[in-house]
C-alpha positions as CSV (number, residue, x, y, z in Angstrom):
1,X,-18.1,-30.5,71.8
2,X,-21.7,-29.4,71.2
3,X,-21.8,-27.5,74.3
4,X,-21.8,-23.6,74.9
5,X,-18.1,-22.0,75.0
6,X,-16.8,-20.6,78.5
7,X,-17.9,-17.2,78.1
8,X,-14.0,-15.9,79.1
9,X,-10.2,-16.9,79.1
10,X,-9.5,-16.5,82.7
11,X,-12.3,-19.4,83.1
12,X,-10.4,-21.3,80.8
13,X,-6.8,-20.7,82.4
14,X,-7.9,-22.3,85.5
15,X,-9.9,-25.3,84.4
16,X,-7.1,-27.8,84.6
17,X,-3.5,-28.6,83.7
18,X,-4.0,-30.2,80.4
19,X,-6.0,-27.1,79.0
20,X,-4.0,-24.6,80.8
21,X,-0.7,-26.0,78.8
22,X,-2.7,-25.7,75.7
23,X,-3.7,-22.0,76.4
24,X,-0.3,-21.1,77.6
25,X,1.0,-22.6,73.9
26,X,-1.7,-20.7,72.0
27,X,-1.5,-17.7,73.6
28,X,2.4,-17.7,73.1
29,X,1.4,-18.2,69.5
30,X,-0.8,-15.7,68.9
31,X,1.6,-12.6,68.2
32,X,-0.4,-12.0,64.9
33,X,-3.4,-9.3,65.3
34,X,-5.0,-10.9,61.6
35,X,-6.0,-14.3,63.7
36,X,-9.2,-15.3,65.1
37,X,-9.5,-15.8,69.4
38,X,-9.8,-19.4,70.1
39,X,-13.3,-20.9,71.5
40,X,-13.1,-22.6,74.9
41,X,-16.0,-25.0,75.6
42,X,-17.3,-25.4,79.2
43,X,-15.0,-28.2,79.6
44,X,-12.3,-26.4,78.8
45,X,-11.3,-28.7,76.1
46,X,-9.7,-25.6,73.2
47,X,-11.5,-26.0,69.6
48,X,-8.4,-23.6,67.9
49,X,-10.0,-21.5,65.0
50,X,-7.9,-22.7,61.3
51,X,-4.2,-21.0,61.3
52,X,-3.9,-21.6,65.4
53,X,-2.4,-25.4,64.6
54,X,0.6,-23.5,63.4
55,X,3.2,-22.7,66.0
56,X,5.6,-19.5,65.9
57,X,8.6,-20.5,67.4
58,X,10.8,-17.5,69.0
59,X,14.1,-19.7,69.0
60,X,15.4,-22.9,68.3
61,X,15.4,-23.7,72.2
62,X,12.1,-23.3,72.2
63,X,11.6,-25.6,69.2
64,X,13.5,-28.0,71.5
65,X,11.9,-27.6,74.5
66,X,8.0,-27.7,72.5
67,X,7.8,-30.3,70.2
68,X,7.5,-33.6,71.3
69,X,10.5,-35.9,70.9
70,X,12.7,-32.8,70.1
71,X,13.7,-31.5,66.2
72,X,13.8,-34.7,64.0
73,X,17.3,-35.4,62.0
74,X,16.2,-33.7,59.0
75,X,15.2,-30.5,60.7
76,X,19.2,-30.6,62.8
77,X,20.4,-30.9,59.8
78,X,18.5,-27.8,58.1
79,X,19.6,-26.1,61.2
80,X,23.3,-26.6,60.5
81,X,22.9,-25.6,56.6
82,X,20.9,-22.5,57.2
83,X,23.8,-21.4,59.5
84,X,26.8,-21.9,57.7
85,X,24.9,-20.6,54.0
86,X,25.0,-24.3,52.1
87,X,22.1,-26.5,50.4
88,X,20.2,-29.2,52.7
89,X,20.4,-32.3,51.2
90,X,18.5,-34.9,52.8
91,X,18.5,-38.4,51.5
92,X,20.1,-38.0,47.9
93,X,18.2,-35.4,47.2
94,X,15.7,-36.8,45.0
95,X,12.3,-36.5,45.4
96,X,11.2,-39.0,48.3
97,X,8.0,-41.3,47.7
98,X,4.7,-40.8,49.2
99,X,3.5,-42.5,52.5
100,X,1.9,-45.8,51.5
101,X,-1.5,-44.4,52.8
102,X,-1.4,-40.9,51.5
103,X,-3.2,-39.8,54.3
104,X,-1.1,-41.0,56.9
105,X,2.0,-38.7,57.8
106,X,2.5,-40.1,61.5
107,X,5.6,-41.9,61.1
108,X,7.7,-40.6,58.1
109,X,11.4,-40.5,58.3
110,X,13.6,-38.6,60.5
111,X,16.4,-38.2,58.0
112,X,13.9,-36.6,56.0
113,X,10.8,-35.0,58.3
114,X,10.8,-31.0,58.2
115,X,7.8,-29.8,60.0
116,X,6.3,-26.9,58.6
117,X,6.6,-25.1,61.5
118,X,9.8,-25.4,61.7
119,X,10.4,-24.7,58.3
120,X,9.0,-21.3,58.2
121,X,11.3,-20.7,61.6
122,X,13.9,-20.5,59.4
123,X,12.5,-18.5,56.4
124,X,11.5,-16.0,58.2
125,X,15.0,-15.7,59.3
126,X,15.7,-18.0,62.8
127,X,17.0,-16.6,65.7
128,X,19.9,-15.0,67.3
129,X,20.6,-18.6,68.5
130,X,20.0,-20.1,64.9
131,X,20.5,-17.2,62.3
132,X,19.6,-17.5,58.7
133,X,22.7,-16.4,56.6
134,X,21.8,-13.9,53.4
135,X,21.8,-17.3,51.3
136,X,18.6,-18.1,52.7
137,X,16.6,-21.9,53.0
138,X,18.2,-24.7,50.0
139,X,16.3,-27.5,50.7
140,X,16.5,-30.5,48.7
141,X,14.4,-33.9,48.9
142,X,12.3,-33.2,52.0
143,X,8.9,-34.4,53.6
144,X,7.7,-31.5,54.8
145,X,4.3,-32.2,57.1
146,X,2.0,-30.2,58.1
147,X,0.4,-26.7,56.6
148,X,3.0,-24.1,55.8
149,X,2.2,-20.6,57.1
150,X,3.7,-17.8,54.8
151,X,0.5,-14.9,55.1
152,X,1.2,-11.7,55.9
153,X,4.9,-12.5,56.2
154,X,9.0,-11.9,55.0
155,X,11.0,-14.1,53.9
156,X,14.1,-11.8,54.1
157,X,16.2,-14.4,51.8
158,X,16.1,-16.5,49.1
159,X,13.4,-19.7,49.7
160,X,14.5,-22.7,47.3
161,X,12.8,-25.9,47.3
162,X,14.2,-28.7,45.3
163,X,12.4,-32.7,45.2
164,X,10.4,-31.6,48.2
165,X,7.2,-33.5,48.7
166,X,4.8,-31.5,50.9
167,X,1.6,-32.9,52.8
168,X,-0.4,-30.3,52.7
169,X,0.0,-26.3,50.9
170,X,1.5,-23.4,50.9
171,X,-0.4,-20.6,52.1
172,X,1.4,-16.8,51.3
173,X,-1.3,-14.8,51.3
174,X,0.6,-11.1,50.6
175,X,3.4,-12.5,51.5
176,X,6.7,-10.3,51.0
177,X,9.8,-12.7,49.3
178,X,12.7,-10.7,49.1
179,X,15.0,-12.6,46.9
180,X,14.1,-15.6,45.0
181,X,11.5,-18.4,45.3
182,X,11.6,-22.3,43.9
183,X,9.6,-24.9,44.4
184,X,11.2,-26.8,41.6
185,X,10.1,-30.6,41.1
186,X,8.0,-30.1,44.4
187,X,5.0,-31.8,44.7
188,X,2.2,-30.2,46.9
189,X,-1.6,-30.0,47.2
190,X,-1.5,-26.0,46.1
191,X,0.1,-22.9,46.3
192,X,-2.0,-20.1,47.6
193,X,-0.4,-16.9,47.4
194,X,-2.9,-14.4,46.0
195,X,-0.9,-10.9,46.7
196,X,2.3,-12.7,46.6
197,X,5.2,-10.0,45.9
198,X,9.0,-11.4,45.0
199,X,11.7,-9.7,44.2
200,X,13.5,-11.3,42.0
201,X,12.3,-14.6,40.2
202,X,10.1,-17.4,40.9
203,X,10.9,-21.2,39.4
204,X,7.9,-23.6,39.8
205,X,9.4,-25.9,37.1
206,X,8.4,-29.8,37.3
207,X,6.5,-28.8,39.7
208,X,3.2,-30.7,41.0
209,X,0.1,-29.1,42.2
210,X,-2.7,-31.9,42.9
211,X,-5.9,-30.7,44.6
212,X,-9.0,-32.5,44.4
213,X,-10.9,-29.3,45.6
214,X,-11.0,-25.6,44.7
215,X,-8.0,-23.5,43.5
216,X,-4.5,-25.8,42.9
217,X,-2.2,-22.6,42.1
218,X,-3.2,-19.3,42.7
219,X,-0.9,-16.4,42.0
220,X,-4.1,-13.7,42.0
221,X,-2.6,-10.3,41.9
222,X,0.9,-11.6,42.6
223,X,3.8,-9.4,41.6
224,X,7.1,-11.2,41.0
225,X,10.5,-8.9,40.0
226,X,11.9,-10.9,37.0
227,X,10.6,-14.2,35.7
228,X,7.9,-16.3,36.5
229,X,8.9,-20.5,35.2
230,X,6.3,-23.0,35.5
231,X,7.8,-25.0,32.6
232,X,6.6,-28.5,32.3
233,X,4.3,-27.9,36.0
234,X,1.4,-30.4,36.2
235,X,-1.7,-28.6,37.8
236,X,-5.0,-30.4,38.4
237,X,-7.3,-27.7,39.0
238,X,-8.0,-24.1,38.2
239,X,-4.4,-21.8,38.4
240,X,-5.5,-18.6,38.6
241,X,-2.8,-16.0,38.1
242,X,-5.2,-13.0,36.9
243,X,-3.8,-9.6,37.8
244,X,-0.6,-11.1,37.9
245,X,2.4,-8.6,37.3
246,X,5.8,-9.9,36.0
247,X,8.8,-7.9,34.9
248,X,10.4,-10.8,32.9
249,X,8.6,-13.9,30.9
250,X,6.6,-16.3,32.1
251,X,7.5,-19.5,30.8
252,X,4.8,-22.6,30.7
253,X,6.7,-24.8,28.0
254,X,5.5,-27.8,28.3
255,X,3.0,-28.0,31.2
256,X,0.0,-29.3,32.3
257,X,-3.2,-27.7,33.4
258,X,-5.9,-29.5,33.8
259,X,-9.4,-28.8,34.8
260,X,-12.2,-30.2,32.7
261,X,-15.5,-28.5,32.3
262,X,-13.9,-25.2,33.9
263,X,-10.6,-22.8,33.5
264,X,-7.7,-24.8,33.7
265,X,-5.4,-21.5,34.0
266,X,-6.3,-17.4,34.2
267,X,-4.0,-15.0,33.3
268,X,-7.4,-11.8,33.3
269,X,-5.4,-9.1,32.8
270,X,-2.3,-10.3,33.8
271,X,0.8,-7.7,32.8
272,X,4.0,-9.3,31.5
273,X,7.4,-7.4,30.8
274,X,8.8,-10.0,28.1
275,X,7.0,-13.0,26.6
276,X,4.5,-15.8,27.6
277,X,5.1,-19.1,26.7
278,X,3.2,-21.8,26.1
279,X,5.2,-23.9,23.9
280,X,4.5,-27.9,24.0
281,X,1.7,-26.6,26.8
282,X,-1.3,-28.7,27.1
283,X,-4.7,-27.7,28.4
284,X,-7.6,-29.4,29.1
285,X,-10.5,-26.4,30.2
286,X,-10.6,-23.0,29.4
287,X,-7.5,-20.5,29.2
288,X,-8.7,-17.1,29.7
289,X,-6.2,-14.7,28.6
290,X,-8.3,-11.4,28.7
291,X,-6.6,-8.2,29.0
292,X,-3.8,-9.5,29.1
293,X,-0.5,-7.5,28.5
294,X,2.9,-8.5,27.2
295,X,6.3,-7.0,26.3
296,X,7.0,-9.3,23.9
297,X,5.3,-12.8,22.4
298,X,2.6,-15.3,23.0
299,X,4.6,-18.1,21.9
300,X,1.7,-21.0,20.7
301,X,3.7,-23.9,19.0
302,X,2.7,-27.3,19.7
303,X,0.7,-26.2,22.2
304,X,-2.9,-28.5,22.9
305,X,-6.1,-26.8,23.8
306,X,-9.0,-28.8,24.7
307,X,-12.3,-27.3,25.8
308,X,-15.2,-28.8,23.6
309,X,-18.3,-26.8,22.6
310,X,-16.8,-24.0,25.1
311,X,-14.4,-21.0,24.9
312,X,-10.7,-23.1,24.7
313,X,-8.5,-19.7,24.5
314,X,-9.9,-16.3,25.2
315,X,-8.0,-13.7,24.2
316,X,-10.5,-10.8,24.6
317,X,-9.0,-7.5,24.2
318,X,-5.4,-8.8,24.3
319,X,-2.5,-6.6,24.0
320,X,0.8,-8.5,22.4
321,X,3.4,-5.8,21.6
322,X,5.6,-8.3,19.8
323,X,4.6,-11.7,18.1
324,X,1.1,-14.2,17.9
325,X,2.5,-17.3,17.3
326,X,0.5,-19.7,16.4
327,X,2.1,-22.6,14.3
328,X,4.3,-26.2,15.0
329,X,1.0,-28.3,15.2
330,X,-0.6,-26.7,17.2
331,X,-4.3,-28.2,18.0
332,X,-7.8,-26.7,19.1
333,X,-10.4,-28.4,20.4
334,X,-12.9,-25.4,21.3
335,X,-13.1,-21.9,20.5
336,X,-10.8,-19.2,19.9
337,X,-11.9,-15.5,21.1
338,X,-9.6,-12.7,19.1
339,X,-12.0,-10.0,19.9
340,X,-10.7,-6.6,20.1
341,X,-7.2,-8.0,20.8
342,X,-4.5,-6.6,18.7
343,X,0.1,-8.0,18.2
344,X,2.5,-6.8,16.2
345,X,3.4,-9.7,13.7
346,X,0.7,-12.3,13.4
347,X,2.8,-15.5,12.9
348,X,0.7,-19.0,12.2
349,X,0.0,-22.0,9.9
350,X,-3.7,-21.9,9.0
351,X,-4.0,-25.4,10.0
352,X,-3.6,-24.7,13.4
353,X,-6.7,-22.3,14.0
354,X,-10.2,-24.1,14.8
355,X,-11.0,-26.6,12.3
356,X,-14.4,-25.3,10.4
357,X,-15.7,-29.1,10.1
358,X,-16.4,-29.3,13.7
359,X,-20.4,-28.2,13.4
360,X,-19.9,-24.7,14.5
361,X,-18.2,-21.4,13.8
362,X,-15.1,-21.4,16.7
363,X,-13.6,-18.2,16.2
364,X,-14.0,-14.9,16.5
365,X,-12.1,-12.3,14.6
366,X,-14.1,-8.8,14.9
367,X,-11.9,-6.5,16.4
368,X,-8.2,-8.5,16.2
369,X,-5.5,-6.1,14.5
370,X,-2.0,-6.8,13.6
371,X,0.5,-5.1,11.6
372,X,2.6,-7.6,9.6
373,X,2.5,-11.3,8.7
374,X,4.3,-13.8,8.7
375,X,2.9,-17.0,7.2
376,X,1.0,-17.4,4.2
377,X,-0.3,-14.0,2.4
378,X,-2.1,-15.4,-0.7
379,X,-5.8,-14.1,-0.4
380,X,-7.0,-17.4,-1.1
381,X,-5.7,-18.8,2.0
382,X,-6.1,-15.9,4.4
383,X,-9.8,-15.7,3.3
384,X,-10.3,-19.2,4.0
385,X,-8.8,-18.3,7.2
386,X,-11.3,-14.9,7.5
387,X,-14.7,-17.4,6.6
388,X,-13.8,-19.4,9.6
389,X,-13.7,-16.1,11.7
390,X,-16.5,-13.8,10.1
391,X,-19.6,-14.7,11.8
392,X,-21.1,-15.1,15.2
393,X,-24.3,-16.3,16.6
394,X,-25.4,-15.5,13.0
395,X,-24.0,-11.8,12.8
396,X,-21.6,-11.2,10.2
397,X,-18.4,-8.8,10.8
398,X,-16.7,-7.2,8.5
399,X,-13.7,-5.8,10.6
400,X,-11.5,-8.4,9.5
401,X,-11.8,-8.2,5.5
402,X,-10.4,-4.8,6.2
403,X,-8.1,-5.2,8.4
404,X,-6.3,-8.0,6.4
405,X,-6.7,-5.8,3.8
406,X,-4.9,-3.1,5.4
407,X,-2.2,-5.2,6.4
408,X,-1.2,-7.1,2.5
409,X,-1.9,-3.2,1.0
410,X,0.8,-2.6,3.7
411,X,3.2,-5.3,3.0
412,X,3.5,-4.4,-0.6
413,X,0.7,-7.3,-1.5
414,X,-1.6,-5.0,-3.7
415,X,-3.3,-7.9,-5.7
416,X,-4.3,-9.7,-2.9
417,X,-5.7,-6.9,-0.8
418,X,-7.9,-6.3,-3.8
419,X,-9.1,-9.5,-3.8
420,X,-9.7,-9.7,-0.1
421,X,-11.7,-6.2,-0.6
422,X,-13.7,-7.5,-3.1
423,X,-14.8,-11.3,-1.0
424,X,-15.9,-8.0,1.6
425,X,-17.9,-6.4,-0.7
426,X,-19.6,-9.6,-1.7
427,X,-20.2,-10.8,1.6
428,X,-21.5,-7.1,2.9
429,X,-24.2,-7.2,-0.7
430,X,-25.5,-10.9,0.3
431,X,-25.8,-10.1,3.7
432,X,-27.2,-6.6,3.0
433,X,-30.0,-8.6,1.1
434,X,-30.5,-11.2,3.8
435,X,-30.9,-8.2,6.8
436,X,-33.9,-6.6,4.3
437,X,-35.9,-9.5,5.3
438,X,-34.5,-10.5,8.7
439,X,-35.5,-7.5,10.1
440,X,-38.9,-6.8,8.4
441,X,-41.1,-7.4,10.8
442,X,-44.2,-7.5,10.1
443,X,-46.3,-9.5,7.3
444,X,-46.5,-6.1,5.3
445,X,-42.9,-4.9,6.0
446,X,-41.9,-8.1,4.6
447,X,-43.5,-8.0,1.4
448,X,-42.1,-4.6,1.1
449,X,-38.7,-5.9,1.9
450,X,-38.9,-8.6,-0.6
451,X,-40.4,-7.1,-3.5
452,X,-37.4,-5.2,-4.8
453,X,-34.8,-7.9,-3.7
454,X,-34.7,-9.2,-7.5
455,X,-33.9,-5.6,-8.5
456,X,-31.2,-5.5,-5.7
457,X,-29.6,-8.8,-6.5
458,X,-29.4,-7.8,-10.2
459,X,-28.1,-4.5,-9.2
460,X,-25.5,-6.4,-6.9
461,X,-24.1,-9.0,-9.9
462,X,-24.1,-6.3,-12.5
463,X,-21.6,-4.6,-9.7
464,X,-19.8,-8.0,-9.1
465,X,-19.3,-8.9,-12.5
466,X,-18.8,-5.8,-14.4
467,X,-16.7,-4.3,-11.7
468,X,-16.0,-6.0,-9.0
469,X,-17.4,-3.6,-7.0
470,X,-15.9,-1.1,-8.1
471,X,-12.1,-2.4,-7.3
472,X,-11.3,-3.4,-11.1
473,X,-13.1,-0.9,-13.4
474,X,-11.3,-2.4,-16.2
475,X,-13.8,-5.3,-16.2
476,X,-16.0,-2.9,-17.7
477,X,-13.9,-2.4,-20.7
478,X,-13.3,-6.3,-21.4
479,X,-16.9,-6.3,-20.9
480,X,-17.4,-3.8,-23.7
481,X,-15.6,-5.4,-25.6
482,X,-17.1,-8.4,-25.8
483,X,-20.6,-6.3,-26.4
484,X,-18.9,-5.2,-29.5
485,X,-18.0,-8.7,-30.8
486,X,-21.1,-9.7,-30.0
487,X,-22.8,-6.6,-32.0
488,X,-20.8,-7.2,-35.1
489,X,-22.7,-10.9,-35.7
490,X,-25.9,-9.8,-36.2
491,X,-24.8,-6.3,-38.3
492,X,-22.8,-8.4,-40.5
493,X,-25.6,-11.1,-41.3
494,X,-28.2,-8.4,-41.7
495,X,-26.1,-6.9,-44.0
496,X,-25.3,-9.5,-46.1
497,X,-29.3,-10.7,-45.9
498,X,-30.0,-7.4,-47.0
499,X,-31.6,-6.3,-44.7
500,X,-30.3,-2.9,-44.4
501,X,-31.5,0.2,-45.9
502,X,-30.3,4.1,-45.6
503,X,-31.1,6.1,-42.8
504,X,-32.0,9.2,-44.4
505,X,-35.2,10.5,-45.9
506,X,-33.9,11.9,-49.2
507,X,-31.6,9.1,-49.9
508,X,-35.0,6.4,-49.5
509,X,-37.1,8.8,-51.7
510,X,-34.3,9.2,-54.6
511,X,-34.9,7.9,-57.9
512,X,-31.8,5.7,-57.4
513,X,-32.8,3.9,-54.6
514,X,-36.2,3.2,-56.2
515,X,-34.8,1.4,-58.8
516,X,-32.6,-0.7,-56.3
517,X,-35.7,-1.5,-54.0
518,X,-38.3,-1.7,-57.1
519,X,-40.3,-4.8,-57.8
520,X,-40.7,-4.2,-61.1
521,X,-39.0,-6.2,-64.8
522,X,-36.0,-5.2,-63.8
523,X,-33.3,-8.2,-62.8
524,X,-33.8,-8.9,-58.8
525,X,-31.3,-7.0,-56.2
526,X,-30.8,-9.4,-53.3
527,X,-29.1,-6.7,-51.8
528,X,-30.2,-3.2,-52.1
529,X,-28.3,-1.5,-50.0
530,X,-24.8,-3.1,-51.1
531,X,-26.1,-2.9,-54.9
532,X,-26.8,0.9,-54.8
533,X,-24.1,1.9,-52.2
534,X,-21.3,0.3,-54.9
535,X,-23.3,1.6,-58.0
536,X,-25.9,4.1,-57.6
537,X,-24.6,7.7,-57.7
538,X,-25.5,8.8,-54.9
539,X,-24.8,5.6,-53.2
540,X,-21.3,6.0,-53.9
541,X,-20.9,9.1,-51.7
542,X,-23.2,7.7,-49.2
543,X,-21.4,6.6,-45.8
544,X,-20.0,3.2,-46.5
545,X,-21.1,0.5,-44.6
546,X,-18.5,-1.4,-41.8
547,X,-20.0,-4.0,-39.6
548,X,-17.0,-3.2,-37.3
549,X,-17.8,0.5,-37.0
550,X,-21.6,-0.3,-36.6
551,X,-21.7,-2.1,-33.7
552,X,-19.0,0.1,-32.1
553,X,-21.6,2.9,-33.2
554,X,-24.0,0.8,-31.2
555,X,-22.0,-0.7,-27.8
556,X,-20.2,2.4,-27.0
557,X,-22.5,5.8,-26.4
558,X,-19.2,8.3,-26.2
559,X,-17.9,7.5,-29.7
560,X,-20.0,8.8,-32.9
561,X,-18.8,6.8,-35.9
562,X,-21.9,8.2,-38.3
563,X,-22.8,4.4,-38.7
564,X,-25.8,4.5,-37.2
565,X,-27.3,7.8,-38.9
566,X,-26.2,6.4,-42.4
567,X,-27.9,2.8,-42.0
568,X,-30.2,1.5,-40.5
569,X,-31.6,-2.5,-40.4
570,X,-35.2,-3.2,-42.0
571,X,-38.1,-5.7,-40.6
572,X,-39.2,-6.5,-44.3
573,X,-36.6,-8.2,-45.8
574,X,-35.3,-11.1,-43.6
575,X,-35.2,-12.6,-40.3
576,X,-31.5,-11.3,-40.0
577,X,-33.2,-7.6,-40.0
578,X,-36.2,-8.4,-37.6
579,X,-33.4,-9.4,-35.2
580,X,-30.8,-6.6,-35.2
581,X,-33.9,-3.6,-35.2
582,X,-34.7,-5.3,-31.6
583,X,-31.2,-6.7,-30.7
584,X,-30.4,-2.7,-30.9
585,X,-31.7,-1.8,-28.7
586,X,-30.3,-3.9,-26.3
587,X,-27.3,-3.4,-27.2
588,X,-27.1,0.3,-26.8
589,X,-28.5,-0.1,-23.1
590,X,-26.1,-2.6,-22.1
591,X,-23.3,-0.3,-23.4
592,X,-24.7,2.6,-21.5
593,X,-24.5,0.5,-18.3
594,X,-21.5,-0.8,-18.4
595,X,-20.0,2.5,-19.7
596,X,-21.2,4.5,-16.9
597,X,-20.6,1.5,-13.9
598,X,-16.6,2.0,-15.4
599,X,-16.6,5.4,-15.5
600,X,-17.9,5.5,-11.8
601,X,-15.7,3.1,-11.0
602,X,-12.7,4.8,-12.0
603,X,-13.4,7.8,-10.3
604,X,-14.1,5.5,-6.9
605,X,-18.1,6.4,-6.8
606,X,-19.6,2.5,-6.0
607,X,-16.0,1.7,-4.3
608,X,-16.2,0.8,-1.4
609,X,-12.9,1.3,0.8
């Protein structure tokens, strides 16, 4: 070989009888315009181009009269069922076993040997001496050699495989099936049919695809009519099926896609009339689902994803119109992408999403919506769900604290979307604080940034504990409340210290209350203020004293109980005294704040929606 190629064919026509039967066949062969010219070397020896091994037979004479040794039994007895419209059995119908040497195909069994060439005679619809009825190719345990030839094509009628064990693919590049296509319980190297088109439905199920190279099973930009089944398929490689348009459900219940370190099976944008499933599925790479499209659910139960440290389901800007489900035991090993994908009822366990202990957030929840639930709604456990979701590469999102939220206000599940509102609010405060110094700067911008964080964060636990930010503005009142009790300890033991006096200027410069307060002969008063409110005469139309009313007087800055103009506590007479003058004061301010943080709470100022 290694020589220069005879630079025309009508060299190569006349360079000897062995060649010139070779052309003659090719040339017969080539009727499609999409295939390469062969290459003639100087010895005229052909070097045919990949597709020009396949033969397109005109007839079955010609079938006869070409291949060597005539049609085996197998493909005489294909002949006979095509004609009269019945299934081709061949053996018993099972699937047969592989050739000892899986390589070696040169001697297989007549009663069983379809040669791919012959095999696509037929579903392209034989010849006027060997017509196809409108039932189409039933074939049932065949060895079918060779590469079979489908690009470009029709198969006017239907093309069902049953237990058929192929030596090499099927290629259907934009090939046109009419009716229906099965390959069920086959076992082949691949399936290329990127562009595929079939009108009615296509049944891979049990199905094999083992290639050691490249893509086992690709469906790219196929377009089948009703259903697509590749329930319990084994497929050792990447299936790609993005773009794929189905007007029914794809069902892979149970099946088997393997293709470690790399995407065992893409649906990208893939449009489906009814559901997908992937029930009892199990998946060792990635499954990228983005874009994708269904008319009904994404069935998840029992299903097993493995694709460690990497993304193990992508459901990037998904669009479910019916169900998520997500639940039977089903098992992650990787990460799930929710982003900007949205379903109608979000059905799960909340054991079955990524497990948190594994090192590293694995999923992502920012932009998923839903409408309903069904599954647990108790905040507790859906924001245990939300933590696992809420961050990533160190960001934090917010989007789904409100959309979960949304959907419990929704569902009639007030309480709960309060509480979820609130866990937002917290989380948005902390991280508000962290971002202050994360993106400082500088040396001087961070100083500035960190200087008032102490003010923020008490500015931030006031709001958490005194209101939950704003979502429970009766906190504030139980709050007060407990201001007040707390008032009425020290106004009752300054009282009975006596350490209180009047607040008035003519009532401490009266005669009466001279006498009470003197140091003089007279018998001691350890109590002035009680003594001369209960004896004295003007004391007993002074404003009586109420260690209840005080402190209310004190707490609460909208009520005026005249307590505080008509006493006031005194930092001569006891410890008791000393204490409430300053404890006053602190008392009054605390009031005011948590006064005004209920009032603006109740009118929805700090709440953030």
């Amino acid at each position: 070989m290694g020589q220069p190629s005879c630079p025309n064919v009508s060299h190569a026509k006349h360079c000897g009888s062995a060649a010139d039967i070779k052309l003659k066949r090719l040339l017969r062969a080539c009727r499609s315009p999409r295939l390469d010219l062969p290459v003639f070397s100087r010895n005229c020896r052909v070097i045919a181009p990949k597709g020009f091994d396949m033969q397109r037979f005109k007839s079955w004479d010609e079938i006869e009269e070409t291949i060597e040794g005539g049609p085996t039994e197998a493909e005489r007895k294909l002949k006979a069922a095509v004609e009269a419209g019945d299934v081709c059995r061949l053996g018993n119908g099972d699937l047969p076993p592989e050739p000892e040497q899986p390589d070696d195909w040169s001697d297989p069994p007549s009663n069983r040997h379809i040669r791919a060439d012959v095999l696509r005679f037929f579903l392209l619809g034989g010849y006027s001496d060997a017509p196809v009825t409108e039932v189409g190719v039933l074939l049932k345990g065949a060895l079918v050699s060779g590469e079979l030839h489908l690009n470009d094509c029709v198969v006017p009628w239907n093309m069902l495989f049953h237990n058929c064990l192929f030596q090499h693919g099927i290629r259907a590049i934009r090939c046109n099936a009419l009716k229906n296509v099965r390959l069920v319980a086959c076992k082949l190297p691949f399936l290329e049919a990127a562009g595929l088109n079939v009108g009615y439905q296509m049944d891979c199920n049990n199905a094999e695809f083992q290639s050691t190279v490249g893509r086992t099973l690709t469906l790219q930009g196929a377009n089948i009519g009703q259903g697509l089944f590749l329930s319990s398929v084994k497929v050792s490689g990447e299936a790609n099926l993005a773009s794929l348009k189905i007007g029914g459900q794809l069902d892979c219940s149970g099946a088997g896609f393997k293709n470690q370190g790399g995407r065992a099976l893409n649906l990208q944008d893939a449009d489906i009339g009814q559901s997908l499933f992937l029930k009892s599925a199990k998946f060792i790479g990635g499954v990228d689902l983005k874009g994708l499209m269904t008319g009904g659910d994404l069935v998840c139960s029992g299903t097993e994803f493995q694709n460690k440290n990497a993304k193990a389901l992508n459901l990037q800007s998904a669009d479910i119109s019916q169900g998520c489900i997500f639940r039977d035991q089903t098992t992650v090993h990787g990460i799930i992408d929710l982003n900007a994908a949205k379903c109608g009822e979000l059905v799960d366990d909340l054991d079955c999403w990524p497990d948190p202990t594994q090192g590293r957030k694995n999923l992502i929840l920012d932009g998923f919506t839903y409408h309903r639930i069904i599954g647990p709604t108790d905040a507790r456990t859906r924001l245990k769900w939300l933590a696992r979701g809420d961050h990533w590469n160190g960001e934090f999102f917010p989007q789904p604290y409100k959309q979960l939220a949304k959907v419990l206000d929704d569902m009639g599940h007030e309480a709960d979307a309060k509480t979820v509102r609130i866990s937002l609010a917290q989380k948005l405060a902390r991280n508000s604080r962290k971002e202050r110094i994360w993106f400082a700067g500088t040396e001087l911008a961070f100083l500035k940034a960190l200087l008032p964080l102490p003010i923020i964060w008490v500015w931030h636990m006031a709001l958490h504990f005194l209101t939950d930010f704003g979502y429970r503005p009766m906190k504030s009142f139980y709050w007060l409340v407990l201001l007040w009790g707390l008032a009425t300890i020290p106004a009752h033991l300054a009282w009975e210290e006596g350490s209180f006096a009047p607040n008035s200027a003519v009532a401490l410069q009266s005669d009466s209350w001279a006498k009470y307060n003197a140091d003089d002969n007279l018998s001691p008063h350890l109590n002035p203020a009680k003594d001369w409110s209960l004896t004295s005469t003007i004391g007993r139309d002074w404003e009586s004293f109420n260690r209840y009313a005080y402190a209310a007087d004190l707490v609460v800055p909208i009520i005026d109980l005249g307590q505080t103009d008509a006493w006031a506590p005194s930092t001569t007479r006891g410890p008791a005294g000393v204490i409430l003058w300053w404890a006053r004061w602190v008392f009054t301010l605390a009031g005011w704040i948590v006064t005004a943080l209920g009032a603006a709470a109740l009118t929805g100022v700090i709440r953030r929606e």
